[in-house]
C-alpha positions in Angstrom: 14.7 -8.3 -21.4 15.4 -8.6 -17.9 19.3 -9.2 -17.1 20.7 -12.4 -14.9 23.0 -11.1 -12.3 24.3 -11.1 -8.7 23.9 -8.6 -6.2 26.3 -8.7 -3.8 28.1 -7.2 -0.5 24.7 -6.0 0.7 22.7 -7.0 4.0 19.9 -8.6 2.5 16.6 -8.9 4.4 15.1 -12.5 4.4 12.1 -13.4 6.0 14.1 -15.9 8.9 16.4 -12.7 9.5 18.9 -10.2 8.0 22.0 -11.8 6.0 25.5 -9.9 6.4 27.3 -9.8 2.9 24.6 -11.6 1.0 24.1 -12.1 -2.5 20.6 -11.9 -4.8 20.6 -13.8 -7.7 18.2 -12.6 -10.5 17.7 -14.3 -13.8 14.5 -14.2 -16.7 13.0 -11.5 -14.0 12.7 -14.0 -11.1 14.7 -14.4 -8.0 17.0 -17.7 -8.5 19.1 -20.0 -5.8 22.7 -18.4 -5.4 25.1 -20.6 -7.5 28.9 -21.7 -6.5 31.6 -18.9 -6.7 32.6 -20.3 -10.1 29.2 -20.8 -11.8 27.8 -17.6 -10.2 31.3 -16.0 -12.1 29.3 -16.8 -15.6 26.9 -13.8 -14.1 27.4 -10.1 -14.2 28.0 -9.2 -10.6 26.4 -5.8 -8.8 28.8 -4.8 -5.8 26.3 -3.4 -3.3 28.5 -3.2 -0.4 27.1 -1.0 2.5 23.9 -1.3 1.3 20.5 -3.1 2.3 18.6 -5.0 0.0 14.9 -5.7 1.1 12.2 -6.6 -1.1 9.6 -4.6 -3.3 6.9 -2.5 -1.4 3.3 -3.3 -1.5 1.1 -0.7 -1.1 -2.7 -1.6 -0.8 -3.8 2.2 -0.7 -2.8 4.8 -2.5 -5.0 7.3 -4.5 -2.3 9.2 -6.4 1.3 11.2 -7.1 2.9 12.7 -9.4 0.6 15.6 -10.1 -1.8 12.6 -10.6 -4.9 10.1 -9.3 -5.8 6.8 -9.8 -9.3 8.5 -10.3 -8.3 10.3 -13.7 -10.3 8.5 -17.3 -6.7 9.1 -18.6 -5.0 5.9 -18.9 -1.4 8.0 -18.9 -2.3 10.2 -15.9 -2.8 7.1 -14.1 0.4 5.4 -15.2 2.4 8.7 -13.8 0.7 7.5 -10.6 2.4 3.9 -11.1 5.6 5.2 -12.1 6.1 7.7 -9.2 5.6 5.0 -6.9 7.2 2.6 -8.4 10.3 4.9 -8.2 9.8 5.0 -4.5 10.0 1.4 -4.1 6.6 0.1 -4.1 7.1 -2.3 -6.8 3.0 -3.9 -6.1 0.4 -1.3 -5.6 -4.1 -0.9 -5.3 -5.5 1.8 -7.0 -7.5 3.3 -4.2 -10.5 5.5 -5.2 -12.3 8.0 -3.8 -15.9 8.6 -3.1 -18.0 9.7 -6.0 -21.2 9.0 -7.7 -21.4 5.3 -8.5 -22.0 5.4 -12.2 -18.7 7.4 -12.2 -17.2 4.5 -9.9 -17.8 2.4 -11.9 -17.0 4.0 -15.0 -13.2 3.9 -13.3 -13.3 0.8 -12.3 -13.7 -0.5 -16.0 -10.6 1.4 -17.2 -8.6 0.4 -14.0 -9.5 -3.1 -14.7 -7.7 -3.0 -17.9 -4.2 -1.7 -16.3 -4.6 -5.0 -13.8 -5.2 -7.1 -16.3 -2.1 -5.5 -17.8 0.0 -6.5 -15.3 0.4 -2.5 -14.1 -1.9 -2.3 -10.7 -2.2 -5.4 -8.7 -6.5 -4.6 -8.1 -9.2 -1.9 -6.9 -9.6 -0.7 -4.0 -12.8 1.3 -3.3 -12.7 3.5 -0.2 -16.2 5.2 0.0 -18.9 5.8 -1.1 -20.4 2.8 2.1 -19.0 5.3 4.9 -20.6 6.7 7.5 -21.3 10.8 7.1 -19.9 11.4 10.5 -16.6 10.2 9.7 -16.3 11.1 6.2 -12.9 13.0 6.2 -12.1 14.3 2.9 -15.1 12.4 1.1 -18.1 14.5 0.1 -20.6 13.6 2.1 -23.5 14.2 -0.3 -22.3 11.5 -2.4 -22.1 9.1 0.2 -24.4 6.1 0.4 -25.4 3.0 2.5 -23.7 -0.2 2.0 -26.5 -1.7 0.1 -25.6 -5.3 -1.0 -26.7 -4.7 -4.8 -24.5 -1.6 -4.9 -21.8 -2.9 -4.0 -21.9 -5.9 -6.0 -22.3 -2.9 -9.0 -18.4 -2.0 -8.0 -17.6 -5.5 -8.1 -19.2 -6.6 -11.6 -17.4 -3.6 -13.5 -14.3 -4.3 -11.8 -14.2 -7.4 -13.4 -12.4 -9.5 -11.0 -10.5 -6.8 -10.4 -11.8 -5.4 -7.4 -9.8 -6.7 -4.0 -10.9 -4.4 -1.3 -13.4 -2.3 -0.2 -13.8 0.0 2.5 -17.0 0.4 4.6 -18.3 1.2 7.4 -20.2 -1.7 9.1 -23.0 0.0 11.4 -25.0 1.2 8.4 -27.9 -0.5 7.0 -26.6 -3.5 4.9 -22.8 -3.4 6.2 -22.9 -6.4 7.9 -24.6 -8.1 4.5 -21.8 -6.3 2.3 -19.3 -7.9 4.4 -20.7 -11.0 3.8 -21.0 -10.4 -0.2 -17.6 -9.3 -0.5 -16.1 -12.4 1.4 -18.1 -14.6 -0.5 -16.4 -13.2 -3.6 -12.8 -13.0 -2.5 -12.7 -9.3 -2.0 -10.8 -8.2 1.5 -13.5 -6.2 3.9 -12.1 -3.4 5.4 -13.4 -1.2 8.1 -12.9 2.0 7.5 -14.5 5.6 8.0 -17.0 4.1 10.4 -18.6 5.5 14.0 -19.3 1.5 14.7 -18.9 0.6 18.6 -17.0 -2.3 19.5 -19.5 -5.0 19.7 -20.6 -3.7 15.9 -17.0 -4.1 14.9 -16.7 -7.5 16.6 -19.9 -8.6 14.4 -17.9 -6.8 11.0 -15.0 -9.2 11.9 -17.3 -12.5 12.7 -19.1 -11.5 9.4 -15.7 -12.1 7.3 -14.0 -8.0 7.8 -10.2 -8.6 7.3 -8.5 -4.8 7.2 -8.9 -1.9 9.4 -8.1 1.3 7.3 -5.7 3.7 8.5 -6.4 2.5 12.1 -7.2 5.3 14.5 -7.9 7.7 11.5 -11.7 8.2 10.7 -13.0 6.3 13.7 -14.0 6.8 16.9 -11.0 6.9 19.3 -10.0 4.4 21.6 -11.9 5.1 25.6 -11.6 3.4 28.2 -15.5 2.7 28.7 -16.1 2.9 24.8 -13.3 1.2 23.3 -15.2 1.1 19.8 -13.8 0.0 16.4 -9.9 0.7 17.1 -9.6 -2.1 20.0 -11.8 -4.6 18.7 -9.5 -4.1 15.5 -6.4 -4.6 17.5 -7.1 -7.4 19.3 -8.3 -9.8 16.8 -5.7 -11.4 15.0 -7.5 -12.5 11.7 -7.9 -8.3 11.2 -4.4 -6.9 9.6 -4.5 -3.1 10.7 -3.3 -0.4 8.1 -1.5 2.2 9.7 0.1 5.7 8.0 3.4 6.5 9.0 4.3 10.2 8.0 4.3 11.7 11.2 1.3 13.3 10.8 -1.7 11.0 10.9 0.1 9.3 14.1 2.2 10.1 17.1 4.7 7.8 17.1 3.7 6.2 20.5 0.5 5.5 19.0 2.6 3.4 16.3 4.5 1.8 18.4 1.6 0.8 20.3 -0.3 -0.3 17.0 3.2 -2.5 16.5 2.6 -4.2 20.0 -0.8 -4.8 20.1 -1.3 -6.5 16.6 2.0 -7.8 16.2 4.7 -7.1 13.3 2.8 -10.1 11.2 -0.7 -8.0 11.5 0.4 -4.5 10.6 1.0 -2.9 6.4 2.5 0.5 6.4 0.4 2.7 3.7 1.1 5.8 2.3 -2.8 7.1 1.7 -1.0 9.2 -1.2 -3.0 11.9 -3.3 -1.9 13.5 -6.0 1.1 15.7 -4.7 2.7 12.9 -3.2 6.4 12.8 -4.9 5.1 16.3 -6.6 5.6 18.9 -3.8 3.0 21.5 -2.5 0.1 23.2 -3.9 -4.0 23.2 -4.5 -5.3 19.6 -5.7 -8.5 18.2 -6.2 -9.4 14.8 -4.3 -12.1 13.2 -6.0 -14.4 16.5 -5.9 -12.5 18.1 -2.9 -10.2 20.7 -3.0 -6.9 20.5 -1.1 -4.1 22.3 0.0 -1.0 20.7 0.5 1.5 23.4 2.4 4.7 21.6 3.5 3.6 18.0 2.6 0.6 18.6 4.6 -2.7 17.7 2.6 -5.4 19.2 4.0 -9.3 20.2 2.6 -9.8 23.7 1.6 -13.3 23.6 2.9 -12.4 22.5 6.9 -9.1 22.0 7.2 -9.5 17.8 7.3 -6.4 15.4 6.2 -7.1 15.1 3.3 -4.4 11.6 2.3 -1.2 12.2 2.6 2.2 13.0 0.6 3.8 9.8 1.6 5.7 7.3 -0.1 6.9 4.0 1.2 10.7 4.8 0.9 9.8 7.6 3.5 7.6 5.1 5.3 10.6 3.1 6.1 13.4 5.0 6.7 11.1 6.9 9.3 10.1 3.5 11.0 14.0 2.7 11.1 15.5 5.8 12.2 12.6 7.6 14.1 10.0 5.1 15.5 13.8 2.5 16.1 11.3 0.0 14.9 13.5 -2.8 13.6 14.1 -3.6 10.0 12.8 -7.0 10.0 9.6 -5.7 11.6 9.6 -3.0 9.1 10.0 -5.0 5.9 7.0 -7.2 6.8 4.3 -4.5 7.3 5.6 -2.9 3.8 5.9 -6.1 1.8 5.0 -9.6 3.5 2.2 -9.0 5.0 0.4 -6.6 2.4 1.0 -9.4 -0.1 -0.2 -11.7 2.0 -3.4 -10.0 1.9 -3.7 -10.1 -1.4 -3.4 -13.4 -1.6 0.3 -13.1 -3.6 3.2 -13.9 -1.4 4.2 -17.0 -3.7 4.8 -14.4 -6.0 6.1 -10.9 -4.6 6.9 -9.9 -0.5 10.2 -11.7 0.3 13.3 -12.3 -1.4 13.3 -15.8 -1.8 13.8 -18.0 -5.5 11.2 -18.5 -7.4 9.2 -14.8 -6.7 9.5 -12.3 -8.9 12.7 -10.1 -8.3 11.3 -7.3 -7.1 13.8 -5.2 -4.8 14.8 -2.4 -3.3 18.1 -1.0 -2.6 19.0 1.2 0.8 22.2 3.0 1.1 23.8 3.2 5.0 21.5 5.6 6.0 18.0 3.7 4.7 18.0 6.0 1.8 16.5 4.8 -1.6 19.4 4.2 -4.2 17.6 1.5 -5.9 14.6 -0.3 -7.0 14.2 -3.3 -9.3 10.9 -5.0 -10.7 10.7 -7.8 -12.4 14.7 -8.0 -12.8 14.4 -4.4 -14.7 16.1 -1.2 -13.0 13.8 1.1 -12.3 15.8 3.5 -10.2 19.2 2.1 -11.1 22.1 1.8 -7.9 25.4 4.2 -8.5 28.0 2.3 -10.5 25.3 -0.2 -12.4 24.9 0.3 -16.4 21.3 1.2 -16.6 19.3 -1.1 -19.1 17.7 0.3 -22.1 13.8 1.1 -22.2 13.4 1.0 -18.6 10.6 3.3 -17.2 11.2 6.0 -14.7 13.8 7.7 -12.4 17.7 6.8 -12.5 20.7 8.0 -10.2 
C-alpha cells in the first residue's frame, strides 16, 4: 500500500519551470494538490533539501540490463530487465526487440503482451526485422525482411494491442503501405535503420511516420547535396527524434545540434540498452549476435558495429546537465514529457502535476540518483526515508 506523504525542501521540476523549496504531495499512489501547513502536518513529511525532484523516466527503447533482454521466453529474466531500469529512474518503459525470425517475434510478443497487460511494460516495440540490409547494425541480416503489410500486421495481431511502435525502414517495398497500416491502428511509425533519401523520408512522414530512431545512427549521414533521412527528420515538427546520449553514439555538438533543430518539445533521450546495461562488461548475445562489451562499450564480435548501448536514463541526464550544459527543464522533457506524449499517456505519467501517477525521481546536488518512486512505492529509497515493506529493487 502506497504511503501519503510530503516531499519537501527540494527543487522540483514542473513543466512551467523549476520550483525552489517545493513540496510533492503523494497519496493512494497518485500525485495530489499540496495542502495548508497545518493539514499537510496530518502527512508524514520527506525532508529532501538539496535535492531535485523531477519526474519518472520514459524510455521507449530499451532491449535489456541486468544480465537480461526483453527478448528472453522467461517471464523473470525479463522482469530483471524492468527492475534494473526501474532502479535507474525510468519508471515507464517499451520492450524493444530485436530482429529475428517472425514466428519467434511473435512468439515474444505474446508473452510480452501479458507483462503490459500487467501493468509491468508500458507496450512493444519492434525494431527489425522491416530494415534495410545496408544499415542493419547489429541485426542479422539474413533474417531481415521487407516491410510487407500482412507481416507486419502478424506483429501487431500477437501483440494484442500491445504493440506501440515499430521501426522500419521506409524505401523498401511496402514501407510506405506499413506506415499507413500502423497509423491506422494506433501504432507510432518510426524510421529507423533505413538508406531512404530525403524526399522518401518526406513521403514516410506524409504517409503517418512519427519517430526517427536513434537519429543519425543507422542512416545515411547528413550532406550537404544529399541531406537524406536525418534532415527531413529534423525539420518536420510532427516527427519526435530519438537521440542516445552516452557519449558514444554522438558527439555532443551533434546533440546539441539535434536539441536546436527539433526543439526541446521534439526530442526523447533513449538508452538503446542490451543486456549489460547496469551489469558491467563482458560477451552477450543480442538477439543472435554476439557482443562484446569492454568499458561500457557494446560492440559485435563479428565487425566491430554498436551493438546498443550500456546506458541508463539516470546517466542520460546527468550527462545532458553537466556535460552537454543542456538545461534541466529541457532535459526533463526529452526523458519524460515528451516520450509519454508519444505514447499517448501524459494524463497519466511525464510531469509532476496532481492527478498522474506519482512517479519520481530524486537527484542529489550533483544530479546523482538517490531516489526513485513509482506509483507512491520506493523503489530506490532517499537517505533518511524508512523504506516500505515489499518494495521491489535497489535501496540506499
Amino acid at each position: 500500500m502506497a504511503e501519503a506523504s510530503v516531499l519537501a525542501g527540494a527543487r522540483v521540476v514542473l513543466p512551467d519551470g523549476i520550483v525552489e523549496d517545493g513540496r510533492v504531495t503523494v497519496e493512494g499512489g497518485t500525485i495530489v494538490p499540496n495542502r495548508e501547513s497545518g493539514q499537510a502536518s496530518t502527512l508524514g513529511t520527506v525532508d529532501l533539501s538539496g535535492h531535485w525532484i523531477v519526474p519518472g523516466f520514459v524510455d521507449i527503447h530499451v532491449h535489456g540490463g541486468g544480465g537480461a533482454s526483453f527478448s528472453s521466453d522467461r517471464t523473470e529474466e525479463i522482469l530483471t530487465v524492468v527492475d534494473t531500469h526501474r532502479t535507474h529512474g525510468t519508471t515507464t518503459m517499451l520492450a524493444s526487440t530485436v530482429t529475428g525470425d517472425l514466428d519467434d517475434l511473435a512468439r515474444q510478443a505474446a508473452l510480452l503482451s501479458e507483462l503490459v497487460e500487467q501493468g509491468e511494460l508500458a507496450g512493444i516495440h519492434f525494431e527489425g526485422p522491416f530494415i534495410s540490409p545496408h544499415r542493419c547494425g547489429a541485426h542479422k541480416p539474413s533474417l531481415l525482411r521487407d516491410p510487407h503489410p500482412a507481416d507486419v500486421r502478424k506483429l501487431l495481431d500477437a501483440s494484442r494491442g500491445a504493440a506501440r511502435m515499430v521501426t522500419l525502414a521506409p524505401e523498401l517495398p511496402g514501407g510506405l503501405e506499413s506506415v499507413r497500416l500502423l497509423a491506422e491502428h494506433g501504432v507510432i511509425a518510426a524510421v529507423g535503420h533505413t538508406d531512404a533519401a530525403y524526399e522518401a523520408t518526406l513521403k514516410a512522414i506524409d504517409a503517418g511516420a512519427t519517430v526517427a530512431t536513434h537519429l543519425f545512427n543507422a542512416m545515411p549521414s547528413l550532406l550537404h547535396r544529399e541531406p537524406g533521412p536525418i534532415a527531413a527528420l529534423l525539420e518536420d515538427e510532427r516527427v519526435t527524434v530519438e537521440l542516445v546520449n552516452d557519449g558514444v553514439h554522438l558527439h555532443p555538438a551533434i546533440l546539441e545540434l539535434a536539441f536546436r533543430g527539433a526543439g526541446a518539445d521534439r526530442v526523447a533521450l533513449i538508452t538503446d540498452a542490451m543486456d549489460a546495461a547496469g551489469f558491467g562488461d563482458g560477451r552477450y548475445l543480442l538477439g543472435p549476435m554476439e557482443v562484446d562489451v569492454t568499458d561500457g562499450v557494446a560492440r559485435l564480435v563479428e565487425g566491430g558495429a554498436i551493438a546498443g548501448s550500456t546506458l541508463t536514463l539516470d546517466t542520460a541526464f546527468k550527462r545532458a546537465v553537466t556535460i552537454d550544459r543542456l538545461p534541466v527543464g529541457d532535459v526533463v522533457r526529452a526523458l519524460s514529457a515528451n516520450p509519454a506524449r508519444l505514447l499517448g499517456a501524459y494524463d497519466r505519467i511525464g510531469s509532476l502535476e496532481p492527478g498522474k501517477d506519482a512517479d519520481l525521481v530524486v537527484l542529489d546536488e550533483a544530479y546523482d540518483l538517490v531516489g526513485v518512486m513509482r506509483k507512491g512505492q520506493w523503489l530506490v529509497t532517499p537517505p533518511g526515508v524508512h523504506p516500505q515493506s515489499g518494495d521491489r529493487g535497489r535501496r540506499t
